[in-house]
N, C-alpha and C positions, 0 to 999 in steps of 0.2 A: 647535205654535208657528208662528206665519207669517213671514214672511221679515222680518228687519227693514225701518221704515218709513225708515229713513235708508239713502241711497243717492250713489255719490259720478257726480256727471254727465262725461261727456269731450265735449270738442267735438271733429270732427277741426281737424287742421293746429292746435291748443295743444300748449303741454307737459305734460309729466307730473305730477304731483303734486307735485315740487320746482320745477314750471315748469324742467324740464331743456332745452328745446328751446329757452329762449329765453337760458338759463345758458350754452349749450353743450354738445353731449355729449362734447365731447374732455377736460373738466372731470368732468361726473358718473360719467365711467365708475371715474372716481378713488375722492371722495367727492361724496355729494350731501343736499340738504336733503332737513330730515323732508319724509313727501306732507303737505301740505295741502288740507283744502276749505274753500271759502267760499261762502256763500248767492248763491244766485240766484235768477233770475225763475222756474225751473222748481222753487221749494221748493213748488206749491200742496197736494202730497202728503205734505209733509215731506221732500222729496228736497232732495239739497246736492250743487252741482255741485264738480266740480274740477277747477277747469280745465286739465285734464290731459291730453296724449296716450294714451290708452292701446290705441292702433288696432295697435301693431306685433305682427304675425301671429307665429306663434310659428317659420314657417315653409313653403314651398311643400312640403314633402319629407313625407312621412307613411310610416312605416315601419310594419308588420305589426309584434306583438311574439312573437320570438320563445318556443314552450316554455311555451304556456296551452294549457290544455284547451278545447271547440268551448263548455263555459258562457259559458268565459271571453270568449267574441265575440274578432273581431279588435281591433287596438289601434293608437292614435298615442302614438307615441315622439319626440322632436326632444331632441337636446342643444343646450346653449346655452355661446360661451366665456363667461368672466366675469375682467376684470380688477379686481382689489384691490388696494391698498398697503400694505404692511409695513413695518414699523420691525424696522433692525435693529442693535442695540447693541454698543459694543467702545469701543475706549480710543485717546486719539493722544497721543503725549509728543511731547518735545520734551525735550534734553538736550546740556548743551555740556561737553566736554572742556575744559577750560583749561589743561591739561597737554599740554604739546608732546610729538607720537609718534617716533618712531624717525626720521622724516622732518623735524624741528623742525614739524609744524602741529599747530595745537588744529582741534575742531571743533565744530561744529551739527549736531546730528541729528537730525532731524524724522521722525515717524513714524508708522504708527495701524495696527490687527490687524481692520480692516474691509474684506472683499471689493469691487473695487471697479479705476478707471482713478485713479488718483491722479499731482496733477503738484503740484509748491511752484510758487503764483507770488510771487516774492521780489524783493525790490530791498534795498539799504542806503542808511544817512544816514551819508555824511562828518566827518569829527573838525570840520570846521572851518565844516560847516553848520547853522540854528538850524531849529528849528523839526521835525517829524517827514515833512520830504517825500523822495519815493525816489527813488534814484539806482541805473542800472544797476552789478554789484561787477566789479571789474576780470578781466580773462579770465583769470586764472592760480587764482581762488576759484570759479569756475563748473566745476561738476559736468558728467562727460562726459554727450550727449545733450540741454545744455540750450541752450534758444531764445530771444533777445532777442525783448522785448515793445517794439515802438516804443522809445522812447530811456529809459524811466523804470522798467522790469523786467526780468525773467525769467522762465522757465517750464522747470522741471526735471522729471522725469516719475520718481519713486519706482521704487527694483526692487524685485523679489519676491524674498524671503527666507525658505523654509522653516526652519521651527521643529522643534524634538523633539516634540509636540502637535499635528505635524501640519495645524497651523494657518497659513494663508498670513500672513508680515510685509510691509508694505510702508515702507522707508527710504530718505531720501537723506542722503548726508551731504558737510557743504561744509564746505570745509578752506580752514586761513588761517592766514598768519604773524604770530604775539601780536604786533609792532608795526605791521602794518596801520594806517593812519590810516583805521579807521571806529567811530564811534561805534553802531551798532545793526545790526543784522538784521529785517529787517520782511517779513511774509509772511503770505499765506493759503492754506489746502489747497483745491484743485478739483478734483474728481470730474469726469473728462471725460464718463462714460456719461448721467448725468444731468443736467449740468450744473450744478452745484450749489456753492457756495461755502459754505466752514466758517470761521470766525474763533471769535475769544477775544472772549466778554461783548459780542458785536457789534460788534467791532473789531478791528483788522489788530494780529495776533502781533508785538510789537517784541522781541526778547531787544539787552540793552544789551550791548555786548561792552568799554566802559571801568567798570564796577562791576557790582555785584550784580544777578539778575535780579528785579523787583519787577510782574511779572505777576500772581501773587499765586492765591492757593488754585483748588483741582480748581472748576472749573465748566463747567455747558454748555457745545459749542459749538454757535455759532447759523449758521444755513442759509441762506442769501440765493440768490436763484433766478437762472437764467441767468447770460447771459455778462455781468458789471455791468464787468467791465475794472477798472484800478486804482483806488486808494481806495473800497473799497466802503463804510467811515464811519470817519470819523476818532475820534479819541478824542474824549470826551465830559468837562463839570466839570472836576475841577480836573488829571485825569489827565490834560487837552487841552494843557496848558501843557507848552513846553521845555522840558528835563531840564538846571537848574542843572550846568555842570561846572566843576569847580575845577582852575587852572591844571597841579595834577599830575596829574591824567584827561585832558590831552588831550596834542597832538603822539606824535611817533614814542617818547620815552623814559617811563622809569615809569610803561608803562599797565597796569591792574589787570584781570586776566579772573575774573570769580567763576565756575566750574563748579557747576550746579546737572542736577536732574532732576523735572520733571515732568509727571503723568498727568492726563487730560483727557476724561470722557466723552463722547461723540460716538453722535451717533446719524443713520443715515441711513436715509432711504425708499425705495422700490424697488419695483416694479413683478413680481402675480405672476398666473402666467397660474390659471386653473381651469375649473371645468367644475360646470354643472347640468343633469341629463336629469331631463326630466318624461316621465311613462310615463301613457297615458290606457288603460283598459280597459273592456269593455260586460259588463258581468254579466247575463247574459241571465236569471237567474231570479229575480233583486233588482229586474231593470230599474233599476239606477246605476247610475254610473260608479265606477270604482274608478283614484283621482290617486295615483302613487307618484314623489315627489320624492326626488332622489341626487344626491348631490355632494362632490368631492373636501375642499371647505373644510374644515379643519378647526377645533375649536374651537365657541363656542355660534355656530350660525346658525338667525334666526327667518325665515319667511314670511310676509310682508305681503299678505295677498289678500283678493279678494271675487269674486264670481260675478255676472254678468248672466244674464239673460233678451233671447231672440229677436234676440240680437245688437245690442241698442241700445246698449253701447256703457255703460252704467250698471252703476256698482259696486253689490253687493246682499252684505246680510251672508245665507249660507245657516242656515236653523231647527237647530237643537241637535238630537243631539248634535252638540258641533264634535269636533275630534280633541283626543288628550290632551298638556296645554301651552299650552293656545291659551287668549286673553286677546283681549279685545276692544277697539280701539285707536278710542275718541271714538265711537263706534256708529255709524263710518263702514267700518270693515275689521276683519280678524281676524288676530292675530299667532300662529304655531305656532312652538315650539322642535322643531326636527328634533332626533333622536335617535340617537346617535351609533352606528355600526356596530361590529359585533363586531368586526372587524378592527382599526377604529380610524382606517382608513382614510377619514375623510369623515364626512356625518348622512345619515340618512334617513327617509323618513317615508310614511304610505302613510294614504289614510282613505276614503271612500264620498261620493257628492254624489247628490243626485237630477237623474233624466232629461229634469227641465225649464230647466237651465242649456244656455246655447251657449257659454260663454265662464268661463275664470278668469284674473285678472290677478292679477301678483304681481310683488313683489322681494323682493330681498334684503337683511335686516339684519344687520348683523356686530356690531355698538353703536350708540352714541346719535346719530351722527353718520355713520355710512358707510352707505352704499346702494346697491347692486348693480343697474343697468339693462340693459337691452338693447344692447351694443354696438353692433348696428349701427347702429340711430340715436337712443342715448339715453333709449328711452322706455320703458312697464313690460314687462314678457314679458304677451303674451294668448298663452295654449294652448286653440283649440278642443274642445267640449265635444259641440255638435250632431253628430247622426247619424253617432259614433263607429262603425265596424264594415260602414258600407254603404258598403265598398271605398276605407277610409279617405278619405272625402270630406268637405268640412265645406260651408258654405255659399257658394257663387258670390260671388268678393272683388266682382262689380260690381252683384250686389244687395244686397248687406252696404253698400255705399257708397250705393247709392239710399237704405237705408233709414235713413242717416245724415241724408242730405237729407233724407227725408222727417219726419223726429222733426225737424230744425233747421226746416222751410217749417212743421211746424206749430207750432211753441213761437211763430213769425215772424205767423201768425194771428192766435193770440191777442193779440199784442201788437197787431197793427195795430186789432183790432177795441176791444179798450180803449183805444188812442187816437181812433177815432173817435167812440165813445160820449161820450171829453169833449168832442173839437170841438163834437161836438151841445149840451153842453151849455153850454157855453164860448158857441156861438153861440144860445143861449136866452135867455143872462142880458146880451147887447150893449145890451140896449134900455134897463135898470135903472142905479138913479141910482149913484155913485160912491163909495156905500157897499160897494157889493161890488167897487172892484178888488183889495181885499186875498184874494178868495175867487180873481177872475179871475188874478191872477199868479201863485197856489199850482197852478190847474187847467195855466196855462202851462207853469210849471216840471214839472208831473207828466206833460204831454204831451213835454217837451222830452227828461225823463230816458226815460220810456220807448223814443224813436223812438229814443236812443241805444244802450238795449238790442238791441231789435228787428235795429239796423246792428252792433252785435258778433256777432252770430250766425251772420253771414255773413261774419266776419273774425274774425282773429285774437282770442282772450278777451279782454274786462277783468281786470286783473289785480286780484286781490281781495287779496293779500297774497304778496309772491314771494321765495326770498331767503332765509326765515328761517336761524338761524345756522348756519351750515355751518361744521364743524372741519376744517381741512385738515391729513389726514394727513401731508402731506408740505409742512407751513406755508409754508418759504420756500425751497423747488426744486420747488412744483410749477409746470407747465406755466400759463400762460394759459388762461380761461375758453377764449376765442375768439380770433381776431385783433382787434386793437383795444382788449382791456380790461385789459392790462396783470397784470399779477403777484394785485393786491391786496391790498399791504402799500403802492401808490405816494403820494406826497404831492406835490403840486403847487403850484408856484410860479410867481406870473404876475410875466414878468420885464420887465415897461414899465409905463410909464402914459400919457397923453392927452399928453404933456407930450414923450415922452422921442426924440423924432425932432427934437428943435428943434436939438440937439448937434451932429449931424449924425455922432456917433461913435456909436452908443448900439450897436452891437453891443461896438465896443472896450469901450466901459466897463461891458458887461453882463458880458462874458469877465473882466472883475476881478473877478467879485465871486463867479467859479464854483467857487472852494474854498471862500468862506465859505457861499454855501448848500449844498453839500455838506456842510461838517462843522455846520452846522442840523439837517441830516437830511433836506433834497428831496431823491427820487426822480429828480422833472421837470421841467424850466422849459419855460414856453408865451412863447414868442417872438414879436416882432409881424410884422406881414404883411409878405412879404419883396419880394413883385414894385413894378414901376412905378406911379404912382396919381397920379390926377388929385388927390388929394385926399393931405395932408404924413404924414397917418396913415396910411394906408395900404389903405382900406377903400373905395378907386373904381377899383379895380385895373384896369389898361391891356391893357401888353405880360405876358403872362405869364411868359415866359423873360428879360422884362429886370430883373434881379435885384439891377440899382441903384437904392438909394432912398435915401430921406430918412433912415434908421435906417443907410446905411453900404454897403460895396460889396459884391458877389457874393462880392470873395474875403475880406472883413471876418467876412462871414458865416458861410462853411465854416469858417471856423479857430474863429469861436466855438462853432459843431456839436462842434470837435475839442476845443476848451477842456471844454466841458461832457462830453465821451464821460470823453476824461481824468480828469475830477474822480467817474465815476462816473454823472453826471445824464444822465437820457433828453431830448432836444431836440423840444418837438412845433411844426409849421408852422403860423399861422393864414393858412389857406385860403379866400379867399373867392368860393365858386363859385355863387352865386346871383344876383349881377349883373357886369358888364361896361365899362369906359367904349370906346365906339368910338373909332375916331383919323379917321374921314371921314364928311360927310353923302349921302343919298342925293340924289337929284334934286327934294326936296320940301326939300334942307337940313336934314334929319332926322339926330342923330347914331345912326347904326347899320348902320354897315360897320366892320370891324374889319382893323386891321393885324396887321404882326409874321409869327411862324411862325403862329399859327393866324388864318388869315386868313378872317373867316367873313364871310357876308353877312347880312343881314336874316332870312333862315331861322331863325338862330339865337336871335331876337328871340320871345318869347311876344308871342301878337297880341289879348290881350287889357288889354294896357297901351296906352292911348291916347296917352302922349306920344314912344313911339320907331318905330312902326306897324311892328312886327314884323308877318314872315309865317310864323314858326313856328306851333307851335298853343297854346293854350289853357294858360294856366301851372297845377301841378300845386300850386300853395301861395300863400302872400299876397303882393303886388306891392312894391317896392321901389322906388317912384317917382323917384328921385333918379338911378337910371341904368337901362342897357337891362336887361332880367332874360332872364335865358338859359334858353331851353329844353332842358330837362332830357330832353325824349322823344323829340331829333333823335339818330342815331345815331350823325352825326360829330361831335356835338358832344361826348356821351359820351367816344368813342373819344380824343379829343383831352385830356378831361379828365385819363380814366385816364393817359394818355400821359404828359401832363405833370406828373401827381402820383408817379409813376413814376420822370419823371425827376430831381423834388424828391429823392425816396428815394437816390438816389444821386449824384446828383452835390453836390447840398447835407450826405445825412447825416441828414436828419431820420427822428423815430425814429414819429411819427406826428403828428397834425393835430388842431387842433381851429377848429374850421370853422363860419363866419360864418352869422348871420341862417338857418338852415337852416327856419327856418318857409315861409320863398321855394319849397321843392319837395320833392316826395315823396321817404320817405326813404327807399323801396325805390332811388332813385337810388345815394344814399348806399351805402346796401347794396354795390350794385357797383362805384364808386371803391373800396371800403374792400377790396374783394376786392380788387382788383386792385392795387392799391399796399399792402395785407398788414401797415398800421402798428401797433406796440408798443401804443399808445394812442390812442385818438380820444374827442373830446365836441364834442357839438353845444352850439352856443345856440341855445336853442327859446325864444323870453323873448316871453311877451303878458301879458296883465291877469291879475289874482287876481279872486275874484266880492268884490262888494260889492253891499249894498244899502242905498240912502238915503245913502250915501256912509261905512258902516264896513264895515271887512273881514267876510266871513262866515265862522262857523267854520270851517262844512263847505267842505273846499278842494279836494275830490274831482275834481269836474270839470277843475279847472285840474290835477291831476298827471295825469289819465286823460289829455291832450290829447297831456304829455309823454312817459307810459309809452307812448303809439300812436307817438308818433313814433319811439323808441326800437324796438318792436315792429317798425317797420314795416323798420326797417334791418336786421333781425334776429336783433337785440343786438348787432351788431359795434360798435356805439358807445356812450359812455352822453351824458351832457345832465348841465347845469348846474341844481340843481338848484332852480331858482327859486322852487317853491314854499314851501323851506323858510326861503329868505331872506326872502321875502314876510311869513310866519307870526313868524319872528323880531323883523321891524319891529315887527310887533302886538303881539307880546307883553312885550318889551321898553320900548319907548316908552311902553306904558299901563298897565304893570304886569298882564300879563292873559296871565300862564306857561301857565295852564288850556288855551290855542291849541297847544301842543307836547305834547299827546296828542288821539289822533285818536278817534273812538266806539268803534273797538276797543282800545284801548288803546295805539296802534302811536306812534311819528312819524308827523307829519299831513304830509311831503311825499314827494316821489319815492321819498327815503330809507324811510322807512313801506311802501314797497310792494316797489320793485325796489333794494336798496341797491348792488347790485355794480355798476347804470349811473347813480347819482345821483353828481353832483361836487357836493359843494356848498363854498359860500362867501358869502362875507358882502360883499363888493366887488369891484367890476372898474375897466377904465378907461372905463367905459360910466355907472356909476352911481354912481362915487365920479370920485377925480383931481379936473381942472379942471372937467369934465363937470357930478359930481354929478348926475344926472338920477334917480338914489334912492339918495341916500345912507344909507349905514345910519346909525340914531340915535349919536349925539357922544359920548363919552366910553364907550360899552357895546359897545365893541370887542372888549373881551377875553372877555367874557360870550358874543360869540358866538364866538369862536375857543376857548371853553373848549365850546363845545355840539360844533361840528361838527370838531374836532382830539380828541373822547373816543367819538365816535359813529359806527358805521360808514357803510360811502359813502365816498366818497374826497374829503379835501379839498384844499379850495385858497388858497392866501393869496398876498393883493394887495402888490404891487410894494412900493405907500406903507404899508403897513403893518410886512413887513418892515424896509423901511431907517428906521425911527423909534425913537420911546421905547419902543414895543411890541414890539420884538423879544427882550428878555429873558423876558419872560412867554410869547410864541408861541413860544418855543426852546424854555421847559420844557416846555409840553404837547405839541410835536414829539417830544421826548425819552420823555415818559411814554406816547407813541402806542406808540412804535417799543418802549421797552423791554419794556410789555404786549405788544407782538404786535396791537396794535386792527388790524382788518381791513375791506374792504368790505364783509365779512357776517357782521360779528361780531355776537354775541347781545346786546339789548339787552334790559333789563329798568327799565318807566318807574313808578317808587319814588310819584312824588307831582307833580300838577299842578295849582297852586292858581293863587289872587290875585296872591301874589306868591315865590311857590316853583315851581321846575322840579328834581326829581333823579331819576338812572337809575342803572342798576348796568348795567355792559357788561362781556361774558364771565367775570362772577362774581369777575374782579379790578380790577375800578376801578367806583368811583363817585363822582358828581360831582354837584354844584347849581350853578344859577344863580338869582339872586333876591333880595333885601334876608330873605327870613324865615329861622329859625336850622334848621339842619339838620343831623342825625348820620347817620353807618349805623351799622346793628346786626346783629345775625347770629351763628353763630359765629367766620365771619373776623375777624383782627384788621387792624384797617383803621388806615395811618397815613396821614399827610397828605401828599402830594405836591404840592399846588401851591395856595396862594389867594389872593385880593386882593377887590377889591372887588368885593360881590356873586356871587364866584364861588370854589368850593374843590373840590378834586381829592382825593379819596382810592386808595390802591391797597393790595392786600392783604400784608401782612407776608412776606417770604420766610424 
């Protein structure tokens, strides 16, 4: 049988088959997506590239193995670490004495039988205050060892309390005299080692201490990641409302303590180290190789692999027999269940390859969703094959890389020479009447798309599909992808519009409204641009450090960073570093001398904009005529950037940027601001045309995300982008009735989202395209329709100023609510049901589905689907619990 004809292609410098390189590998070493492949230029054999890394050697170290016989040839051995994530279960209570001890106190006990750094961060509500906000409890109720949190908490740190079982307990328990004038205890548990926050039903634990406790039956607690600080979500419906008290529940006489007890499953994630050694052998009288995989995991773990040839770098299924277990995954790779060891201790596995392999690549499957890479930098394990035994040597790492180039210079051939075969013919048919420019613009568009191919060859991949659903084992305490992309549960709120500098307060009155989009359910509010500006808005920025403007003063502005820390919300800075207004002209009266700290001259001017005659060099992106555009490739101008966005990070508080017009210059710039100032969150606005032709939208929207995925790419991943493609498509589809636009030819979402979802923000207005502005406003009255697509679909979204504060905030509250209570994520799994005329439905992570459209629509299945949310033209379903 010959080797299969399907093959998965790597380019170097891509990622792996999850696109892990572009996810992050401090993410995939966790979990990671299925590999995928997608066709490319190089299928003329049947072969399917992936754009994948799979260059990482398995190691420089080649060990002899010891304890074969001279059949047996020498051998390479390399172990490999491999981190995984575990769930590990146990129970938290929670339980009050009402009955005064030997000392007259009752108490709270809070507790859980989970390994682990555990602290209560707690605060109480006053008898005689409304509402559920926290107050630091008086020093004689605080537990020894416990530390004021700013003026609104506590943080008690649990002791350990051995059990007769052996079993570590960890308790704290706060004591108080029955007339205390406090109406509650409020509190959540934090795991210092991971950082990880635990609450009740996604809300902060209140036990009432004037009546009964009304928490109400054993449920999850849910996990919220890093340090979110207090109020991580307020209560939700009708449980949000203050707890009526009657004049005998409150003051110091006749208060009622109900003593109650109870149990709370709790589950947390945890980091565990292990190990995989690959063992290579030469059987000199088979002439094969003899692969024996071992490793401590235990439990089922499968093998994801395929074999190349002459080190090209090409996954190849190897001819039958495969070993026994093995299953063939899309007749791109082979899955083997290793075999569990006598001992019990780990799997193992061991089978035969032929002598004409140089290479096996593989990971690790644990289940449908975890994937096991190469630590050190993310990408699959390649264990050399070639000339096993000749003094463990494999092939010279820099003609292995020649011959990378050389397979990329010549795929790069081919192309070039099919686009000159059309020139040729493209310039045969110039002469011929005007009936063939419908033939001439197809030959264009096919020379256009190809030269595109041809230029990814030699850069980073197109990304053919990236993303796919990824479950995250440790949903909300894991780590960030990368710096810059935030949790992936975040939702964003733009907190201005075109309008909102005219007040001259608008951080003051932005800081009012930071508990109600908290208890909405934002994440993060995007704040307007904070420095000096020629212009009321804030986007012809001056002095950079003078951080008084039209939006309110420098110290207006920290305190609302501090307002929104407090309430929970992450703060992001709009940054705009692609142009500049000068404060002097030069000797031609040109404005382009710059004042303040960063005092630049004309250098810092790209000299290819004729109206400020910059002497820097040649700008790296589109021009920005309306002021000077900064060169991005001068080094003090860099140095200066970083500096200053540095010094945003702290002495402002901002949690990260999202950052103006970035089409202005390359985003490898980007890239290094983002290193360097290390923000929570970042997105670009990348915003140019969609294609049309003859002046209607065209399906196919490819080109216009491929511009954004590069830009993205180019940052390298540290940031995501707005994702405009998909607002574009929504216009279309919405406004003309033509749904059929919100699936792509493969069946995906046809924008950013479709391809790369963890760096797509989408949204449906800004102050750019709605507000005063309006410069594409989204269609009038089918607002919700698009807040019911991009608030149920992952990607991370974002909702406009004017839409929150309106008649549409009840309806955008509940599908915030139905975000958050499913768990919807930037990479949650979508599944697109149906795209017609006048129908759009998907089914996302197999518990919510949704339509938009005037036609009538159910799900079916065996879930039992109830209704969560619907109005006009648009209905929410989620799965019965």
């Amino acid at each position: 049988m010959s080797v299969g004809s399907w093959c998965i292609r790597a380019i170097p410098g891509a990622a792996p088959p999850a696109r892990a390189g572009l996810l992050g590998s401090a993410f995939l070493q966790v979990s990671a997506a299925r590999p995928r492949a997608g066709r490319c230029r190089a299928a003329q054999h049947g072969r399917v590239r992936l754009g994948g890394r799979v260059v990482a050697r398995a190691g420089a170290a080649e060990t002899p193995v010891a304890g074969t016989d001279e059949d047996a040839g020498a051998g390479f051995s390399e172990t490999f670490p491999l981190r995984r994530c575990q769930a590990v279960e146990g129970k938290a209570w929670v339980r009050v004495d009402a009955e005064p001890d030997a000392e007259g106190k009752c108490k709270v006990v809070v507790g859980c039988n989970v390994a682990g750094k555990w602290v209560l961060h707690w605060g109480v509500s006053y008898d005689d205050e409304h509402g559920r906000e926290w107050d630091q409890p008086p020093l004689e109720m605080r537990p020894p060892g416990s530390v004021a949190i700013k003026d609104y908490a506590i943080e008690t740190p649990l002791e350990i309390l051995p059990n007769s079982e052996g079993r570590l307990l960890y308790e704290v328990q706060i004591k108080f005299d029955k007339d205390i004038p406090i109406a509650a205890v409020n509190f959540v548990l934090k795991e210092e080692e991971t950082g990880a926050w635990f609450q009740h039903k996604g809300r902060d634990f209140r036990i009432p201490l004037n009546g009964s406790f009304n928490g109400g039956g054993k449920q999850d607690i849910d996990i919220w990641p890093g340090d979110l600080g207090h109020a991580l979500k307020k209560y939700e419906g009708s449980s949000s409302q203050p707890q009526n008290t009657s004049p005998q529940d409150t003051g110091l006489s006749g208060k009622h303590i109900s003593g109650f007890y109870e149990e709370y499953p709790i589950l947390k994630s945890e980091y565990v180290q292990n190990l995989v050694t690959v063992t290579v052998r030469r059987d000199i009288k088979t002439h094969k190789r003899l692969v024996v995989f071992d490793t401590d995991i235990p439990g089922d773990v499968v093998i994801h692999w395929g074999v190349c040839k002459d080190n090209n770098m090409t996954w190849e299924i190897p001819p039958e027999p495969h070993p026994p277990t093995t299953k063939i995954f899309r007749q791109k790779a082979l899955q083997t269940l290793l075999q569990q060891k006598a001992d019990g201790a780990g799997n193992s596995i061991s089978f035969s390859l032929d002598a004409e392999y140089s290479c096996l690549f593989f990971v690790l499957k644990l289940d449908e969703y975890t994937w096991l890479r190469n630590l050190e930098n993310g990408s699959d394990f390649c264990v050399p094959l070639t000339r096993v035994g000749q003094h463990g040597s494999t092939q010279d790492p820099d003609k292995a890389e020649a011959q990378k180039v050389e397979d990329k210079s010549s795929q790069a051939d081919g192309l070039i020479s099919d686009i000159r075969n059309l020139v040729v013919g493209l310039s045969s048919r110039r002469g011929q009447k005007a009936k063939n420019k419908v033939l001439q613009e197809d030959i264009l568009q096919e020379i256009e798309r190809l030269a595109a191919v041809a230029y990814s060859i030699f850069r980073s991949p197109t990304i053919d599909s990236v993303d796919e659903s990824v479950h995250l084992d440790d949903t909300l305490s894991a780590k960030p992808a990368c710096s810059g992309t935030g949790s992936g549960f975040e939702i964003l709120c733009q907190g201005f519009n075109w309008e909102s500098h005219k007040s001259g307060k608008c951080y003051v009155e932005l800081g009012r409204k930071a508990k109600d989009l908290s208890s909405l359910g934002f994440t993060i509010v995007w704040s307007p641009p904070p420095t000096d500006s020629v212009s009321p808005e804030g986007y012809m920025p001056r002095d950079l450090y003078n951080l008084n403007s039209r939006y309110g003063s420098m110290d207006e502005l920290k305190e609302l960073v501090k307002i929104f820390h407090e309430a929970g919300i992450k703060v992001l800075g709009d940054a705009v570093l692609n142009h500049r207004c000068a404060q002097f002209q030069n000797n031609n009266g040109v404005w382009n001398i710059f004042g303040g700290r960063m005092n630049w001259d004309d250098r810092a001017v790209v000299a290819d904009d004729p109206h400020f005659q910059g002497r820097g060099n040649k700008s790296s992106g589109d021009n920005f005529h309306a002021a000077p555009n900064i060169d991005h490739s001068q080094e003090f101008v860099r140095n200066d950037l970083k500096e200053w966005l540095c010094w945003m990070r702290k002495e402002v508080g901002y949690d990260g940027w999202r950052l103006d017009f970035v089409r202005g210059f390359w985003g490898g710039y980007v890239k290094d601001y983002l290193e360097a100032s290390e923000p929570y969150f970042a997105v670009g606005e990348y915003w140019d045309s969609l294609s049309y032709t003859y002046g209607e939208m065209d399906y196919n929207q490819d080109a216009h995300r491929q511009r954004i995925v590069d830009w993205i790419n180019a940052t390298n991943g540290t940031a995501g982008a707005f994702d405009v493609t998909t607002k574009g498509i929504l216009h279309a589809a919405l406004e003309r009735s033509e749904y059929w636009r919100l699936s792509d030819e493969k069946g995906k979402p046809p924008g950013v989202l479709g391809w790369w979802p963890s760096r797509a923000v989408t949204f449906i207005e800004n102050h750019d395209t709605g507000s005063t502005q309006g410069h594409w406003r989204f269609p009038y009255g089918m607002e919700l329709q698009g807040y019911a697509y991009i608030l149920t679909h992952p990607g991370t979204p974002a909702v406009f100023y004017d839409h929150i504060f309106s008649h549409l905030q009840p309806e955008i509250a509940k599908f915030i609510s139905i975000r958050r209570r499913l768990k919807i994520h930037c990479r949650s799994k979508i599944k697109i049901l149906k795209a017609d005329r006048s129908l759009y439905a998907a089914e996302i992570d197999e518990k919510l589905t949704m339509k938009i459209g005037s036609e009538h629509f159910e799900p079916n299945g065996p879930q039992n689907w109830i209704v969560a949310a619907e109005g006009q033209d648009y209905k929410i379903w989620e799965v019965a619990s």
